[in-house]
N, C-alpha and C positions, 0 to 999 in steps of 0.2 A: 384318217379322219381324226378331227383333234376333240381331246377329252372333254365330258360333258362341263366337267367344274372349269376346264380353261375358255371354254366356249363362252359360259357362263359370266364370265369375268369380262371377257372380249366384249361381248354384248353391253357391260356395264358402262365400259371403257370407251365404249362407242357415244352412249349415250352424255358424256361424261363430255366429249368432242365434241355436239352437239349444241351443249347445251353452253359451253367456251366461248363456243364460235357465234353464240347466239344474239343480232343486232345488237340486243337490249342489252347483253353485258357490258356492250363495249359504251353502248350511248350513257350507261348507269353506272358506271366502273367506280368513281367515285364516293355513290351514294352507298347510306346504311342498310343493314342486310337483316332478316325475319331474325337473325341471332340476336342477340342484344351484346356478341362478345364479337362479330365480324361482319364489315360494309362486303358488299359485294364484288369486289376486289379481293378479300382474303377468301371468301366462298368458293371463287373460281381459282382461288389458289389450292385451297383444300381439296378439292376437287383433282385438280391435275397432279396432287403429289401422288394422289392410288395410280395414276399411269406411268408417270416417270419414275415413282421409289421401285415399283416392278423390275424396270426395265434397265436402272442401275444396279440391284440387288444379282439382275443374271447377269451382268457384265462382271460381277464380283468373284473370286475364287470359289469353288463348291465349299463346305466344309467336311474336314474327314469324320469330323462325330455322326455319328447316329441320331436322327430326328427326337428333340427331348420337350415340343412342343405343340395340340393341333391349335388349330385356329382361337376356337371361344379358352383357352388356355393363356396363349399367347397376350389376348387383348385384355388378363386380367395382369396381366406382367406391368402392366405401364411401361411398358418398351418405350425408347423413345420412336416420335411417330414421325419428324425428321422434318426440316422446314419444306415450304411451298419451292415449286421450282422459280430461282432468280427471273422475272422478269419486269420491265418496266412499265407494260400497260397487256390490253390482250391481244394484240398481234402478236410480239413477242411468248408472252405465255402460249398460243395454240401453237408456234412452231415448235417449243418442249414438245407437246403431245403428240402433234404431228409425228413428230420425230419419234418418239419412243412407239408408239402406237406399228408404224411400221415394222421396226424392229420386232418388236413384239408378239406381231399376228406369223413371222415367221420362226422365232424360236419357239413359241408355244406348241406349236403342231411337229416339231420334232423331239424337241426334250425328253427322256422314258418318265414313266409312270414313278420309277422310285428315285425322279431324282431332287436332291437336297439342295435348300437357299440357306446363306446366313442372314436372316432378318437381324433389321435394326437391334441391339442390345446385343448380338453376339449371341442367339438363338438361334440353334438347327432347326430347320425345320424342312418336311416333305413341301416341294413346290404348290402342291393343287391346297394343301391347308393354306401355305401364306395367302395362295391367290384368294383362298374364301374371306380370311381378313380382310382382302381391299376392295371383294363385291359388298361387304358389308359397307365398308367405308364409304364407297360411289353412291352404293343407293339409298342412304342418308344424307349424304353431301351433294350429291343432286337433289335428293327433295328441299334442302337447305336452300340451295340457289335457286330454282325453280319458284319454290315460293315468292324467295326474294325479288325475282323480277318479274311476279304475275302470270308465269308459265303454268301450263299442266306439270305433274311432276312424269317424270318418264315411266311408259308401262312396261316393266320387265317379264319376260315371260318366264316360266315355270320353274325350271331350275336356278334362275337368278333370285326369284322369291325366296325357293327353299332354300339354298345358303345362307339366305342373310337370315332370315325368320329363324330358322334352324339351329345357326350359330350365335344369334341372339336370344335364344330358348336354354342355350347349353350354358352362357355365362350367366344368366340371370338363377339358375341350377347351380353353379359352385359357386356363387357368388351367397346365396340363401339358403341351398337348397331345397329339396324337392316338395315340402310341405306349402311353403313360405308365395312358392312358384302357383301351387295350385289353388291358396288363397288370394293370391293375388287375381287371378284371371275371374274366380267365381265369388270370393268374398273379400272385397276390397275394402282396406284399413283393418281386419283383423290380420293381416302379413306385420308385424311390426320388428323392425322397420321394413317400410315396404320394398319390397324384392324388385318391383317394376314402379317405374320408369330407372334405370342407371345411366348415369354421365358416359359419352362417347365421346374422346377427342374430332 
């Protein structure tokens, strides 16, 4: 039975397929996008790199150090977050996903529990942490495109919520912390500077 946080990720990654594959991207590829920094064409790029960075990252050598990063850690590092997978329109982009996505749902379900990726910047880290980094990443960058092309945003169920909510509760905490965090949710502008909203690549 494969782990709830890889499961989780699957699910994102699915929807992630989904949303690629979706008429509207293709018929809109070249129009601007709800960001005011990316048309819909980089959105669905953004989007496909939390599938394919995965699914290069385990083709990668393990590393021999010991995990020295979790997820909401990780995403204050400014790691590099690695370009969009090469492609020239979304034909091309969904067989990226395709492709890795296959790969994927079968390494996941065997991998052990302790075992280690070299994320982007040459950070160890435990597998199911990076994987929360990129549920965070999907389920932002799908509501990204989503909005962008009039879609519902995709509804993630329970444990896909709590990763990203979670891991975006933990950086906006070592980012501010913990004071900063709780003005923010109940008395907002006395957090100064405010703790929430922060920049997600």
């Amino acid at each position: 039975m494969i782990p709830p946080v890889r499961g989780a990720y699957l699910e994102a990654a699915g929807a992630a397929r989904t949303l690629v594959a979706a008429p509207a991207t293709a018929r809109r590829w070249r129009e601007p996008g709800a960001s005011a920094d990316a048309g819909i064409a980089a959105l669905a790029g953004r989007v496909a790199r939390h599938v394919v960075a995965v699914e290069e990252v385990l083709r990668a050598k393990p590393p021999r150090r010991a995990p020295v990063a979790n997820a909401a850690q990780y995403l204050l590092t400014e790691a590099p977050a690695g370009p969009p997978p090469a492609a020239e329109g979304p034909g091309p982009l969904l067989e990226h996903v395709d492709a890795a996505l296959a790969s994927l749902r079968e390494r996941l379900e065997r991998l052990a529990p302790g075992h280690v990726v070299p994320a982007p910047g040459a950070v160890p880290m435990l597998l199911d942490e990076y994987l929360v980094v990129h549920i965070v990443g999907l389920v932002v960058h799908t509501d990204d495109l989503a909005s962008s092309l009039g879609e519902p945003a995709p509804a993630f169920g329970p444990v896909t919520t709590a990763c990203a909510i979670g891991c975006l509760l933990e950086v906006a905490r070592l980012r501010s912390g913990d004071l900063s965090v709780v003005r923010a949710m109940v008395r907002p502008g006395r957090d100064d500077p405010p703790a929430i909203p922060f920049p997600l690549p």
